[in-house]
C-alpha positions in Angstrom: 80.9 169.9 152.3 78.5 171.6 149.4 81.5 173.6 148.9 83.6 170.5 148.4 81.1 169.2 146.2 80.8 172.1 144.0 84.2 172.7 143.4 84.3 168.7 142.4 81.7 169.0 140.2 83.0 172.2 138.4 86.7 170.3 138.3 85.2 167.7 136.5 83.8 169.6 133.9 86.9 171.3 133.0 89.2 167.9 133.1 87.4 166.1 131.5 87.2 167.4 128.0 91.2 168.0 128.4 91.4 164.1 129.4 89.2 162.6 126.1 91.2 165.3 123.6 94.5 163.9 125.3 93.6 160.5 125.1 92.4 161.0 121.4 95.4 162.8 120.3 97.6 159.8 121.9 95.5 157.3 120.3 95.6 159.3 116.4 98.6 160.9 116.3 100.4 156.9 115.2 97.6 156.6 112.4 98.7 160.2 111.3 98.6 159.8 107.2 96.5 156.5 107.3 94.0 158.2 108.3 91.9 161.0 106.3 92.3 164.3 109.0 88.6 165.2 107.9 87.7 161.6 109.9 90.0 162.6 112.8 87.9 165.6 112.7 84.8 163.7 112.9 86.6 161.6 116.0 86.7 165.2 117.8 83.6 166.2 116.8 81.8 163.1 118.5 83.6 163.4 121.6 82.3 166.6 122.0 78.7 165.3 121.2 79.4 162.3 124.2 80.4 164.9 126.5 77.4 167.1 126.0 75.4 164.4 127.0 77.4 163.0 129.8 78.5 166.8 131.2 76.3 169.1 129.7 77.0 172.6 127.6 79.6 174.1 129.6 82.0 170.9 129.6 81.2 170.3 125.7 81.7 174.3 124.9 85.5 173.2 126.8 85.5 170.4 124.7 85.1 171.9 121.4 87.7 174.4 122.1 90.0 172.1 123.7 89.6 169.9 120.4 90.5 172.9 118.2 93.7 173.5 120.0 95.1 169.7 120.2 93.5 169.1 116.3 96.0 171.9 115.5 99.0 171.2 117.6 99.4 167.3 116.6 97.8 167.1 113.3 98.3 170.2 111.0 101.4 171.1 109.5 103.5 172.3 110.9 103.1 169.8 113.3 103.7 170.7 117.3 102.9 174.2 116.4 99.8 176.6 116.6 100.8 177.8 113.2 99.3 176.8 109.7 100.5 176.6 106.7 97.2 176.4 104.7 95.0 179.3 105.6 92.4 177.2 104.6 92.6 175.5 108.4 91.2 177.9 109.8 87.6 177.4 109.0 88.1 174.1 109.5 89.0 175.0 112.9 86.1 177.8 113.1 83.5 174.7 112.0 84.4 172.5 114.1 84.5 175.3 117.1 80.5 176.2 116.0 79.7 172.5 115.5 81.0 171.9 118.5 79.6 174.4 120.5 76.1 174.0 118.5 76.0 170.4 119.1 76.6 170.8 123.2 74.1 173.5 122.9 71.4 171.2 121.0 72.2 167.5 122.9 72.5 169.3 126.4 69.3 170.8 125.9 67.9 167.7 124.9 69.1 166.4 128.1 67.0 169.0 130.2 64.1 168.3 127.9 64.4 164.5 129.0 65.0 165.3 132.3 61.9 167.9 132.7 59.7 165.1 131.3 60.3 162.3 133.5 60.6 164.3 137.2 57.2 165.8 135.7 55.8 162.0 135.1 57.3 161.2 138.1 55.5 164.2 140.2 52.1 163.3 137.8 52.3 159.8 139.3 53.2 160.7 143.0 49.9 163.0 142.7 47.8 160.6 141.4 49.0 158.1 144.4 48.4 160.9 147.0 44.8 161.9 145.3 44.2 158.3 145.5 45.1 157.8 149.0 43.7 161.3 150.0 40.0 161.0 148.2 39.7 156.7 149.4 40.1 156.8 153.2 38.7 159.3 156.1 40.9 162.4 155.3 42.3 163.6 158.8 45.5 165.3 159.9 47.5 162.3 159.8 46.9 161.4 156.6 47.3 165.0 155.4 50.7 164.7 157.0 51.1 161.0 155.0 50.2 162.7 151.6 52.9 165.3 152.3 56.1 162.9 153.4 55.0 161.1 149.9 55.1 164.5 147.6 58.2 165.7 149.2 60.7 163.8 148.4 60.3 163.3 144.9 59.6 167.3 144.8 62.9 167.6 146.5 61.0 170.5 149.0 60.2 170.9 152.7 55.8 170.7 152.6 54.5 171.8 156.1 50.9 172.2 157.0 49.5 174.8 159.9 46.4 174.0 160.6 44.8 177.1 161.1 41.5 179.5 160.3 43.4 183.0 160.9 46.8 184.9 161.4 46.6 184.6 165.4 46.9 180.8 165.2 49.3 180.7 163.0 51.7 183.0 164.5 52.6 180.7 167.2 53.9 178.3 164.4 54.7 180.4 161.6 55.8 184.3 161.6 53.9 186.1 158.9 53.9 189.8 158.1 50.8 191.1 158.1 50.2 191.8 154.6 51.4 188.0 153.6 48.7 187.0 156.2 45.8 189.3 154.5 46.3 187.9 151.3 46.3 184.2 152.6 43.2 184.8 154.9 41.5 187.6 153.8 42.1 187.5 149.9 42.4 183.4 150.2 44.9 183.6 147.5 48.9 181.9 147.5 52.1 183.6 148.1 55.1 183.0 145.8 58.4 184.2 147.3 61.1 183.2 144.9 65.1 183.9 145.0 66.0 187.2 144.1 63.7 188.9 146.7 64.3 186.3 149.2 66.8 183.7 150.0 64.5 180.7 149.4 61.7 179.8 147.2 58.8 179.8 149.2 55.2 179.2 147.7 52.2 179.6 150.9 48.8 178.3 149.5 45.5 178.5 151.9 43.6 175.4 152.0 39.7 176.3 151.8 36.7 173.8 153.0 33.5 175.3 151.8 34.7 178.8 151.4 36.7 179.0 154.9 40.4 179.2 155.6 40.9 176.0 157.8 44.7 176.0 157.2 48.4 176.8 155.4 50.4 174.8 153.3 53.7 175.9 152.8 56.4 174.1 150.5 60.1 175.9 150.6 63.6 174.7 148.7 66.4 176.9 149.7 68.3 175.5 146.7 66.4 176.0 143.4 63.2 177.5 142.2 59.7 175.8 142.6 59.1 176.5 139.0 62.0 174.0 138.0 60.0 171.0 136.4 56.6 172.6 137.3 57.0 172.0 141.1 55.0 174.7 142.1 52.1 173.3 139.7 52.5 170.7 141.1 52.1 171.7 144.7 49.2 174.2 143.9 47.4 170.8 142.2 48.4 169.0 145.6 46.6 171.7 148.0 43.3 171.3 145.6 43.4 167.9 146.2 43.3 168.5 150.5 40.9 171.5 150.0 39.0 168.4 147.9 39.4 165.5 150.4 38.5 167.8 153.2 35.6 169.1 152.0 34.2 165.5 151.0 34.9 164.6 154.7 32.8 167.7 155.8 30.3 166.7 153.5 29.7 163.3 154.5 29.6 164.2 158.1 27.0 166.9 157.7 25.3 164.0 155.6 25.3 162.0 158.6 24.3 165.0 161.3 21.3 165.2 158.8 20.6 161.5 158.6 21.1 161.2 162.5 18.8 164.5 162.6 15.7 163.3 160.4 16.1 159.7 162.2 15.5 161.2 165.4 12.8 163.8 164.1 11.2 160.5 162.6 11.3 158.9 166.2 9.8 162.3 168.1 7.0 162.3 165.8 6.3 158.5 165.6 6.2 159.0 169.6 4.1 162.2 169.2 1.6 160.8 167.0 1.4 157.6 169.2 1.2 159.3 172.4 -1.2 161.9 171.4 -3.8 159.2 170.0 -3.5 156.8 172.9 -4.2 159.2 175.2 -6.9 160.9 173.5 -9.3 157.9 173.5 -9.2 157.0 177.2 -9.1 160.5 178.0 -12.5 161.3 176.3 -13.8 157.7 178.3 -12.4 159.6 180.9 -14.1 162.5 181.3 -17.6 161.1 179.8 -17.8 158.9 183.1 -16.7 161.6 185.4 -19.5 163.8 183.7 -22.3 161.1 184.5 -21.2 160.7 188.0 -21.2 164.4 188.2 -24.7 164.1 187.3 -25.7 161.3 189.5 -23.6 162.6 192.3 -26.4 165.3 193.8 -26.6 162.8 196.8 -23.6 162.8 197.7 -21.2 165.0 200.2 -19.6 168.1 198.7 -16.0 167.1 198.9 -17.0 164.2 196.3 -18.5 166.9 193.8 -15.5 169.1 194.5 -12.9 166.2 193.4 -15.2 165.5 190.2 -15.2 168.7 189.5 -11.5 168.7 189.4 -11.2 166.0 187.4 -13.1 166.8 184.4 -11.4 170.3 184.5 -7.9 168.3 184.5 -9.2 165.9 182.1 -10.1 169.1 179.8 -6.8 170.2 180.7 -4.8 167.5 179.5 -7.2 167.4 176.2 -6.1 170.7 175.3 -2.5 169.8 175.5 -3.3 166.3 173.8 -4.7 168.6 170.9 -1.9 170.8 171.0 0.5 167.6 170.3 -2.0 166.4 167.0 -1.7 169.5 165.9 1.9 169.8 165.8 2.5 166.8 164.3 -0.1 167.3 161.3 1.5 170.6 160.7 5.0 169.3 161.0 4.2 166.6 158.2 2.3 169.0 156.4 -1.3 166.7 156.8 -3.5 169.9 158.4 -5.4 171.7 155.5 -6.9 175.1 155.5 -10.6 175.0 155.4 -10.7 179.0 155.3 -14.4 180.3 155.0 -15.9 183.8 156.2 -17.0 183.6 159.7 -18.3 186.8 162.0 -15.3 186.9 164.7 -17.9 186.8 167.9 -18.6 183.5 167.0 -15.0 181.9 166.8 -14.5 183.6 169.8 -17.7 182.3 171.8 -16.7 178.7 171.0 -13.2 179.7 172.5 -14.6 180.8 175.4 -16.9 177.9 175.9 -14.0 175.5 175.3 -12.1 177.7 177.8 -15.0 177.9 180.2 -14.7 173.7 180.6 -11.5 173.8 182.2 -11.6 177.2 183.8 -15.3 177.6 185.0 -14.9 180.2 187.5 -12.2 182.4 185.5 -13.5 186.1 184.9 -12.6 186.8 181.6 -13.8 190.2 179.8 -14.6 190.9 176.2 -14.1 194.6 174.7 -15.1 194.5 170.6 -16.3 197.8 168.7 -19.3 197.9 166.8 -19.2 196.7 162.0 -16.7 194.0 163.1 -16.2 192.9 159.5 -16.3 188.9 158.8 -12.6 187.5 157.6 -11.9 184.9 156.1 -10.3 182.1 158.5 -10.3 178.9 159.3 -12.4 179.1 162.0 -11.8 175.0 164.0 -7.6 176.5 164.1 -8.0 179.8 164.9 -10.8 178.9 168.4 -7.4 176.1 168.7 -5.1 179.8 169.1 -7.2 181.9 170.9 -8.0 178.8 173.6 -4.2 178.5 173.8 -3.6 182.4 174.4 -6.4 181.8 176.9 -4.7 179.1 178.3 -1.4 181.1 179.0 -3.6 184.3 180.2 -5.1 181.4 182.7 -1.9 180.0 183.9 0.3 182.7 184.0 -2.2 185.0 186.3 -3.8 185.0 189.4 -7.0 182.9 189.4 -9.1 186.0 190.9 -7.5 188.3 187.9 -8.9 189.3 185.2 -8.2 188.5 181.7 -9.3 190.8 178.8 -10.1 190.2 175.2 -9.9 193.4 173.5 -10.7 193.1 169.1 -10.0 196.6 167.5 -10.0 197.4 163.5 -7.6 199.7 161.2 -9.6 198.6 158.4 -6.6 196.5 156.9 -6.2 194.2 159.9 -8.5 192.7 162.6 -6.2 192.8 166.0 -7.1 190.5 168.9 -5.4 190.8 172.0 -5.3 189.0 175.0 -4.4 190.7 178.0 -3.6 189.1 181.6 -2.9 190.9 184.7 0.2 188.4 185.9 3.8 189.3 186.6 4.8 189.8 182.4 7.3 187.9 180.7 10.9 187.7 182.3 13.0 187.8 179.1 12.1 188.5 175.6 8.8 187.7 174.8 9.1 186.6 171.3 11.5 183.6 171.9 8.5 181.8 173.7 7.3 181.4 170.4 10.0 178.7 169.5 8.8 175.1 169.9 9.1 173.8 173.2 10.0 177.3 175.0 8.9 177.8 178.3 8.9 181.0 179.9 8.6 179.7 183.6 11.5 177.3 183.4 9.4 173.9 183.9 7.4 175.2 187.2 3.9 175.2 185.3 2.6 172.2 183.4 2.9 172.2 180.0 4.9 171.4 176.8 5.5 174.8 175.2 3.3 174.6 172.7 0.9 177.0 172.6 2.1 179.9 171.2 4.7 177.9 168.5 1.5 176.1 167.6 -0.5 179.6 167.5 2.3 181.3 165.2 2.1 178.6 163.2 -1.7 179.3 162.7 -1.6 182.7 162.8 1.2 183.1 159.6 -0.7 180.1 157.8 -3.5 182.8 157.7 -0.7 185.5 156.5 -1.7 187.0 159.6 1.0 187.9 161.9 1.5 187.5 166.5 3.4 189.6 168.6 3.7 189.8 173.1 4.4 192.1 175.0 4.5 193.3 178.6 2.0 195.9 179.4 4.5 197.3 182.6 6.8 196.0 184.7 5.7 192.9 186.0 2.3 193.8 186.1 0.7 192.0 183.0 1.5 191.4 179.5 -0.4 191.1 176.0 -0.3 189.0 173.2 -1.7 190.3 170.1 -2.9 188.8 166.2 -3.4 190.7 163.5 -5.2 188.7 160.6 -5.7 190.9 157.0 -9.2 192.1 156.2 -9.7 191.1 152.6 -12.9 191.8 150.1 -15.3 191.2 152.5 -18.7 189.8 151.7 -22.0 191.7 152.9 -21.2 190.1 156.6 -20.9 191.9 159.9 -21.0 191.7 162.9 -23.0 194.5 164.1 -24.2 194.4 168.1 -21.1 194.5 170.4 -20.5 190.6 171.5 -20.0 190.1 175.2 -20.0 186.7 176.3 -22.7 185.9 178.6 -20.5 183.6 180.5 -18.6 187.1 181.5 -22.0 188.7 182.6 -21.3 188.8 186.4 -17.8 190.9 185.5 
């Protein structure tokens, strides 16, 4: 059939010209002498000029020698004869051959002009409907697929899209070498394959979505270049505009996931702030009426003393963890200020132990400090709020007959506290516990996983720095601090501190 039609097409380029000289010469040849042969020229001459533009250059090159011959035959003497008798003919003849041929040349490559221009206006406004369509609505695969049925046709090209981030998906769909692949995925550049090389024109472009590979576009005519009328232009404009449309889609969803995200960080912290305060006030009610009946209770049985006893030490308990959620919150939103002074370390850690002493009364705990502690420079209300918590995890991590150490040393640039317990260690990786709302027993123990997020919190605010450990094998485990000794003023601790709560150990 494309056989048929090329032999059609190349018959009609040859006939024709032979079929308007005819015609002309059967229409002239009775006006012969009435008519000035310079205007009969000028007949020839314009159908030459109407078959450049109907047929293009080849047909009018026929035409102009075609003209020559029948111009010759029927209307120079001697007539019916190739022959002249005025030498002078032949540049007639050789003018009009030039003209002839100059004015196909000229009018047919007006023609391609004309015809470049409006398939190029055509593709202009077939982009601009597709960018239109692509940027306005939810881009998906769908509608990547709609964009492509409407570029296609007046591309006159086969437009395929893989989606795909590397050469393993694609394979299954389209067979690349491997160095086509690296240049697409790797380099993230296009491949032009164009006759010559190949049997087809073939352009592969990568579509990228903030910087990633997330598929192929591939655009093929097995019948003409791409470059013809800017095609491939055209298509490397059309794969922007998915790379474009894509990446606004990703960008409004990760708006969203962010909107969603703050909404419900909004809501934890509404609920934090709320809980934490409406607790704390009938808590402290709480535990001041379990204290006066502890007082008044001296005449009564020993199992009542025992359950008051556990109820202010749960009440302190559940303080400490209501104190743990205020101070979260004020540091999430950025409310807590530093109110750093100098301050002798014994002290800070005396108040820690008599906050600890209120829910753990019975807990041996033993304190190991060297003599010239310097003072440093901390805020003293946060960091008793770290070392209660890292006795808190000491206490509840441990056997309640253990004991838990303290042990402050100094490298003269950093004071190092450590608390050391004599439990089973941590199971995993130490350091992950201080994420926020870690838990390294898995939810057996009470607690909200807190303590240590809200201690490294403290700890770096102070450009100080918090590290655990395990000592051995399930048998203990350490958590250290290390806050930097600045210019220290003329304060110092000098008698070794040991907390008299810890005399009896």
């Amino acid at each position: 059939m494309k056989n048929q039609q090329t032999f059609s097409g190349l018959l009609g380029v040859v006939v024709l010209p032979i079929v308007v000289a005819s015609l002309l010469s059967f229409l002239l040849t009775p006006l012969l002498g009435k008519i000035d042969l310079a205007n009969i020229v000028m007949l020839f001459l314009l159908s030459t000029f109407l078959i450049a533009i109907a047929n293009g250059r080849t047909s009018s090159s026929i035409s102009a020698i075609v003209n020559v011959g029948y111009f010759d035959y029927f209307f120079v003497s001697p007539l019916y004869s190739f022959n002249v008798d005025d030498a002078q003919y032949l540049i007639t003849f050789s003018v009009m051959i030039i003209v002839g041929l100059v004015t196909g040349q000229l009018v047919s490559g007006l023609k391609e002009k004309v015809n470049d221009i409006s398939s190029r206006a055509s593709i202009i406004n077939v982009l601009q409907n597709t960018s239109q369509t692509l940027i306005s609505r939810s881009t998906d695969l769908n509608l990547i697929e709609e964009s492509i049925s409407l570029l296609a046709g007046p591309l006159s090209v086969s437009v395929l899209f893989y989606k795909c981030k590397n050469k393993k998906e694609l394979d299954p769909q389209l067979h690349l070498h491997d160095e086509v692949a690296n240049v697409l995925f790797t380099s993230q550049k296009e491949v032009f394959q164009d006759f010559g090389q190949y049997q087809y024109s073939r352009i592969l472009m990568p579509i990228l979505v903030q910087g990633q590979v997330i598929g192929i576009l591939s655009a093929t005519d097995v019948a003409k270049s791409l470059t013809i009328f800017g095609r491939d232009e055209a298509l490397r404009t059309f794969s922007h505009l998915i790379s474009i449309a894509l990446s606004q889609q990703s960008l409004q969803q990760s708006a969203k996931s962010r909107e969603i995200e703050a909404e419900g960080e909004k809501l934890k912290t509404a609920i934090l702030t709320s809980l934490s305060h409406d607790l704390r006030t009938p808590l402290t009610t709480m535990l001041g009426l379990a204290q006066v009946l502890r007082q008044k209770s001296s005449s009564q049985t020993e199992g009542f003393n025992t359950i008051l006893d556990q109820i202010i030490q749960q009440g302190h308990r559940l303080t400490h963890k209501v104190s743990n959620l205020l101070e979260l919150v004020k540091f999430q939103h950025k409310e807590r200020t530093m109110n750093k002074a100098w301050q002798p370390i014994d002290e800070v850690l005396e108040l820690s132990l008599r906050s600890f002493r209120e829910s753990h009364p019975a807990r041996g705990v033993q304190v190991s400090m060297p003599e010239d502690v310097p003072a440093i420079c901390i805020d003293d209300v946060l960091m008793e709020r770290v070392l209660c918590n890292l006795l808190e995890n000491a206490a509840k991590f441990s056997d309640p007959d253990s004991m838990i150490q303290i042990q402050i040393q100094n490298d003269s640039r950093y004071l190092k506290i450590s608390v050391v317990d004599q439990g089973c260690g941590f199971l995993s990786d130490p350091n992950q516990f201080f994420q926020i709302f870690v838990r390294g027993d898995s939810g057996k123990k009470s607690g909200f996983g807190l303590g240590l997020f809200i201690s490294k919190t403290i700890v770096e605010a102070h450009e100080g720095t918090i590290f655990a450990e395990n000592i051995s094998p399930q048998i203990g485990a350490r958590v250290t601090i290390s806050l930097p000794i600045l210019e220290q003023p003329n304060i110092s601790s000098s008698v070794p501190f040991i907390h008299p709560l810890a005399a009896n150990q």
